[in-house]
C-alpha positions in Angstrom: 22.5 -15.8 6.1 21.5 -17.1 9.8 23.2 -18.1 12.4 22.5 -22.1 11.5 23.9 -21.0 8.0 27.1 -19.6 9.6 28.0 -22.1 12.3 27.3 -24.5 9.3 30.1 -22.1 6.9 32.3 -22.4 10.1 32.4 -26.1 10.4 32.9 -26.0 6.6 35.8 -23.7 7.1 37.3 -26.0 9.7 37.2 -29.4 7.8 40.9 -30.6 7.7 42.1 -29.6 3.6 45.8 -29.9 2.1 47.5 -26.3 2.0 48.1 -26.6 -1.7 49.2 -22.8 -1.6 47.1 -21.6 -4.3 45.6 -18.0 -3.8 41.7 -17.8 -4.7 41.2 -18.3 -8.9 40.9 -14.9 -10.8 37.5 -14.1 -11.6 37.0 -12.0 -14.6 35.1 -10.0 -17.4 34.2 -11.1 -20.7 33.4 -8.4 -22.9 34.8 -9.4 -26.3 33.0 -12.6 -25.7 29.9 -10.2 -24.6 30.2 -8.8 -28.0 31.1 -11.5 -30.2 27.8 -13.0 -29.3 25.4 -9.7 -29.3 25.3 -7.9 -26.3 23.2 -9.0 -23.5 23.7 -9.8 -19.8 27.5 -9.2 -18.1 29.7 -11.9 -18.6 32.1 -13.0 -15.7 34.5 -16.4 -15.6 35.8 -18.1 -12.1 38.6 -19.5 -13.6 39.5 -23.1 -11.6 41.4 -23.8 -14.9 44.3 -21.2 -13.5 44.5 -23.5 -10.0 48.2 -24.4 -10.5 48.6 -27.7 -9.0 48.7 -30.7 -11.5 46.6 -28.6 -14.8 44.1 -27.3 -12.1 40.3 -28.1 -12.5 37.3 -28.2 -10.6 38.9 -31.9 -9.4 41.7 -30.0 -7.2 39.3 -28.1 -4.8 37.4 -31.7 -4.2 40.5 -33.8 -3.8 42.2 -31.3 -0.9 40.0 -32.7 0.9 38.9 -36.2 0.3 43.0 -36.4 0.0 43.5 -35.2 3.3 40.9 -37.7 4.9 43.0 -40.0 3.5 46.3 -38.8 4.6 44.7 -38.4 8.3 43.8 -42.1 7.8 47.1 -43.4 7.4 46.9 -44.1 3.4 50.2 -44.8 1.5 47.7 -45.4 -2.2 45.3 -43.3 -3.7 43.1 -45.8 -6.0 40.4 -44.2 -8.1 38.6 -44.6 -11.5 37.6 -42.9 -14.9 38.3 -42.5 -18.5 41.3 -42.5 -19.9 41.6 -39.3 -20.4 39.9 -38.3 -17.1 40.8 -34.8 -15.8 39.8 -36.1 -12.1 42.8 -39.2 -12.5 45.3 -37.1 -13.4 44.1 -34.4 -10.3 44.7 -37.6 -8.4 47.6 -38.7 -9.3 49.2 -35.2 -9.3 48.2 -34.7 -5.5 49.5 -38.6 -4.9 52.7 -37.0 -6.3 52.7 -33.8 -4.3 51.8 -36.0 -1.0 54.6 -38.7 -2.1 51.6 -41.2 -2.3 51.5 -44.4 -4.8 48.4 -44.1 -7.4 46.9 -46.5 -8.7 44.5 -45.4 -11.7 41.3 -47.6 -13.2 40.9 -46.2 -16.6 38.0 -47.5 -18.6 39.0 -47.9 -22.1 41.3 -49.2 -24.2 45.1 -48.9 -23.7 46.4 -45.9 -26.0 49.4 -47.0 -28.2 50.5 -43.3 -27.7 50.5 -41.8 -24.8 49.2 -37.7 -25.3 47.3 -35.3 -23.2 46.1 -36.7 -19.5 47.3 -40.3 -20.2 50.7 -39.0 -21.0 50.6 -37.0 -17.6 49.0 -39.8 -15.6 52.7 -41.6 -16.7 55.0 -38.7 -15.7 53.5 -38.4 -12.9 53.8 -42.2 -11.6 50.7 -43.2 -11.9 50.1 -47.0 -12.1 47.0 -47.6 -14.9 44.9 -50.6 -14.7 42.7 -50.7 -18.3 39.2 -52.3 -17.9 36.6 -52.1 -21.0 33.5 -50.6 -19.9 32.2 -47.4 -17.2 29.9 -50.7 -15.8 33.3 -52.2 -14.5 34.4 -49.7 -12.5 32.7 -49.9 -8.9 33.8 -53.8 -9.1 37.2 -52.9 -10.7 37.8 -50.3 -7.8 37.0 -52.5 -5.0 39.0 -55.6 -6.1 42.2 -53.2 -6.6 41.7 -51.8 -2.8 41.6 -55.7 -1.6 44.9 -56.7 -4.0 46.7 -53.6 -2.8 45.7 -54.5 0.9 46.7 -58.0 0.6 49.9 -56.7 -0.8 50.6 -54.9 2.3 49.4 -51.2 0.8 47.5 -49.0 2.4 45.2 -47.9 -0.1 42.2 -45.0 0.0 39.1 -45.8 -2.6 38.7 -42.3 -4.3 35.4 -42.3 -5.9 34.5 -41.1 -9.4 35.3 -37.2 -9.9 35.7 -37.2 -5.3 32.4 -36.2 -6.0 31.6 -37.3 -2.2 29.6 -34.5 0.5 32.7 -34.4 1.9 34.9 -33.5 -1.6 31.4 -30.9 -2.8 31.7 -29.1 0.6 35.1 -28.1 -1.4 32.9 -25.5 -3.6 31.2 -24.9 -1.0 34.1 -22.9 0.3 34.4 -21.5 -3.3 31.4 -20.1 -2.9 32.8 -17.9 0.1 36.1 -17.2 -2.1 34.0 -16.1 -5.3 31.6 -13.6 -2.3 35.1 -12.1 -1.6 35.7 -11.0 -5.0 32.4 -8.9 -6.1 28.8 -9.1 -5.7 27.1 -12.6 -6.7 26.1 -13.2 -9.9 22.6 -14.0 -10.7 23.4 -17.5 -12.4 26.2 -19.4 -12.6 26.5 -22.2 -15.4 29.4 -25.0 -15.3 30.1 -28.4 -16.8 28.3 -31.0 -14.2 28.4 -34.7 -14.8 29.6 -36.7 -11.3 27.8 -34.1 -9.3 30.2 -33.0 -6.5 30.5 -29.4 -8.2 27.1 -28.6 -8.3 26.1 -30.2 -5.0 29.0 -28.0 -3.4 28.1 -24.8 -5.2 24.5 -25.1 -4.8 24.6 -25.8 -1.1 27.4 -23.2 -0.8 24.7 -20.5 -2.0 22.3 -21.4 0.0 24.4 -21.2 3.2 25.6 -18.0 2.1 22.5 -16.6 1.8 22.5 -15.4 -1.8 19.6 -15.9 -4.7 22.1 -16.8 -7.6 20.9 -20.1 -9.6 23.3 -22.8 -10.7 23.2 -24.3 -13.7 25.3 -27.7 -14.2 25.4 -28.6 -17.9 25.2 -32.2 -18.3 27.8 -33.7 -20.4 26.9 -37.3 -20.2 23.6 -38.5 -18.0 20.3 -37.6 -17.9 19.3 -34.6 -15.9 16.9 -36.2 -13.3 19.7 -38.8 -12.6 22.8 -36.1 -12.1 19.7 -34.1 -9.7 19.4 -36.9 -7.9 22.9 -37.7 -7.6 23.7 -33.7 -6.5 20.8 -34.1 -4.1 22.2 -37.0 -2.5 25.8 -35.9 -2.2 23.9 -32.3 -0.5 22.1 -34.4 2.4 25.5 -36.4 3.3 26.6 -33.0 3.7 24.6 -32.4 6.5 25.9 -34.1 9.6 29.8 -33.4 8.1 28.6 -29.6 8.9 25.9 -30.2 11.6 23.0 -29.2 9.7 19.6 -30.7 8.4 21.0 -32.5 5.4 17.5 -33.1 3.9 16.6 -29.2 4.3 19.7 -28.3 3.2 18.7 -30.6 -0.4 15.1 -29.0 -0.4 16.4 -25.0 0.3 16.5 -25.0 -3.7 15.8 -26.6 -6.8 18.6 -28.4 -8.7 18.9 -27.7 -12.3 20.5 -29.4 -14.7 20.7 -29.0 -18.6 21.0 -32.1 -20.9 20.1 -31.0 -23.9 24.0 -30.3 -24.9 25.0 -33.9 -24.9 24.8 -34.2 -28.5 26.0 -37.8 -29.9 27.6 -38.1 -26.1 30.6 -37.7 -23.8 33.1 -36.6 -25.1 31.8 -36.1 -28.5 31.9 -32.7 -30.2 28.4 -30.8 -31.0 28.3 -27.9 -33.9 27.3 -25.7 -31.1 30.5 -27.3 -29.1 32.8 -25.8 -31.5 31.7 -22.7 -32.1 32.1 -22.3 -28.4 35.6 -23.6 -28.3 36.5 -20.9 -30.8 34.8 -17.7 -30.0 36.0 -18.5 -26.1 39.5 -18.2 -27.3 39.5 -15.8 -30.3 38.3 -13.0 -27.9 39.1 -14.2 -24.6 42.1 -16.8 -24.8 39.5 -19.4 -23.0 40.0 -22.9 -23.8 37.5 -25.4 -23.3 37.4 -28.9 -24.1 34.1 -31.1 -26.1 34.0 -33.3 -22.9 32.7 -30.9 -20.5 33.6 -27.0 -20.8 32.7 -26.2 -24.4 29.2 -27.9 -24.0 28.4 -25.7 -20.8 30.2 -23.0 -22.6 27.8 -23.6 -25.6 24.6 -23.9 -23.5 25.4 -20.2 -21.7 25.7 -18.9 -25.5 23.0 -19.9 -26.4 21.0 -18.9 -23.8 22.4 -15.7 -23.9 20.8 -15.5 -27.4 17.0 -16.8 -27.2 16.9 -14.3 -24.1 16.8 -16.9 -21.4 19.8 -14.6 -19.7 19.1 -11.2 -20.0 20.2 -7.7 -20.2 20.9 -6.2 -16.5 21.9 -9.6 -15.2 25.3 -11.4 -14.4 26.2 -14.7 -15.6 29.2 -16.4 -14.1 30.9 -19.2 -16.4 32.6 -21.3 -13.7 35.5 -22.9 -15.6 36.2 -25.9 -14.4 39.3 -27.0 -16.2 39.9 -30.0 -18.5 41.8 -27.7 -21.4 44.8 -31.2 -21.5 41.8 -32.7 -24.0 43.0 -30.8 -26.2 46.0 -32.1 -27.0 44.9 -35.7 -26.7 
């Protein structure tokens, strides 16, 4: 690390976040998983599913900030947008809660009958749910319900999808620094990547920390180039937030992405999906849900097997929450 590098950790450091309490996520072994699936590299989890605030999730360590920017603004709403069973609205709504904010939730999709898994929290937590039919509704959806709220004498903050913003990703890339305090870095680290603030924030966080490990963000929806390009973009904003060379910063490394566990899409199960699911918790009590976890759990199998990762190396699994799917 230079001295660039550290002033740019420092700044990092400095940025105004919520004290949510919450001591660094455990980071673990895996060695029954290690065996069930043949041997090969060590295994390791970070496990963001533990964070205790509102289910945890990668969602939490991105919204302690873009949630205090709002808070320092003077905001009385939080409005954002997603699925209906998005893990990043309920993050939202459970820090609108803990902040003794109003939330106000755009959920693509169709209004359940039922109420189970993060709709169900989304409710007992106070969220108010606006229901649109399609993802391609949702920028236009989010910026006419910060103009009603307005007009209605609210104070509302636009949250965008996942807070994957460069000022939300510079959350991981203080994660980085907390996982450096826990043991030596691991070679690769794989993770569920979809809106791009996670990846942006860990790949940029290991590049400012100096260290060789290679992220891997599993895609659980788009196409790789256009999740790269999104995680690139969201790296270079980070730039003048930490007083660095956003555009360098991008460059230091390539961004990889993996979309070849999709399957029949988001949200949808694969074969190697479930087996995933299971062996994660018959040896190690890991959950992991089809939307995001399972797939990137499933691509780290896998390449555990054809010897992409090999013996002598460490691969982290960065866990990055979403286990309410499944009891939707």
């Amino acid at each position: 690390m230079d001295s660039e590098d550290g002033a740019a950790l420092t700044r990092a450091a400095a940025i105004a976040s919520l004290p949510l309490g919450y001591p660094p996520t455990p980071l673990e072994e895996m060695p029954r998983l290690r065996a069930a699936i043949g041997g090969g590299p060590r295994l390791l989890i970070k496990r963001d599913d533990a964070i205790p605030v509102g289910f945890g999730g990668n969602k939490i360590r991105k919204l302690a900030l873009v949630a205090a920017a709002a808070v320092a603004e003077g905001a009385d709403t939080l409005v954002t947008v997603g699925g209906v069973q998005s893990n990043h609205m309920r993050a939202t709504a459970a820090l609108a809660a803990r902040l003794g904010l109003h939330c106000h939730l755009i959920a693509n999709g169709t209004r359940p009958t039922h109420l189970t898994a993060n709709a169900l929290l989304d409710a007992l937590l106070g969220a108010e749910v606006e229901y649109i039919s399609s993802r391609a509704e949702r920028a236009a959806a989010l910026t006419a319900a910060v103009s009603r709220l307005r007009a209605a004498g609210r104070a509302p903050y636009a949250v965008p999808l996942g807070a994957s913003t460069s000022l939300g990703a510079i959350g991981f890339v203080r994660a980085i620094g907390e996982m450096l305090t826990q043991g030596s870095p691991p070679d690769v680290i794989v993770h569920a990547t979809s809106s791009g603030g996670t990846q942006a924030g860990l790949v940029a966080g290991c590049t400012l920390h100096g260290i060789a490990t290679r992220v891997i963000g599993v895609s659980a929806d788009d196409p790789a180039a256009s999740i790269a390009a999104t995680v690139r973009e969201i790296i270079v904003g980070m730039g003048p937030l930490i007083g660095v060379d956003g555009e360098h910063l991008a460059n230091a490394r390539p961004i990889t992405v993996d979309d070849t566990r999709i399957g029949d899409g988001y949200g949808v199960p694969t074969t190697a999906s479930r087996e995933a699911q299971q062996v994660g918790a018959r040896t190690e009590a890991l959950f992991v849900d089809h939307t995001y976890t399972a797939k990137a759990l499933g691509a780290l199998i896998a390449s555990v097997r054809d010897g992409t990762f090999r013996d002598g190396q460490t691969i982290l699994f960065w866990h990055t929450g979403g286990q309410t799917a499944l009891f939707a």
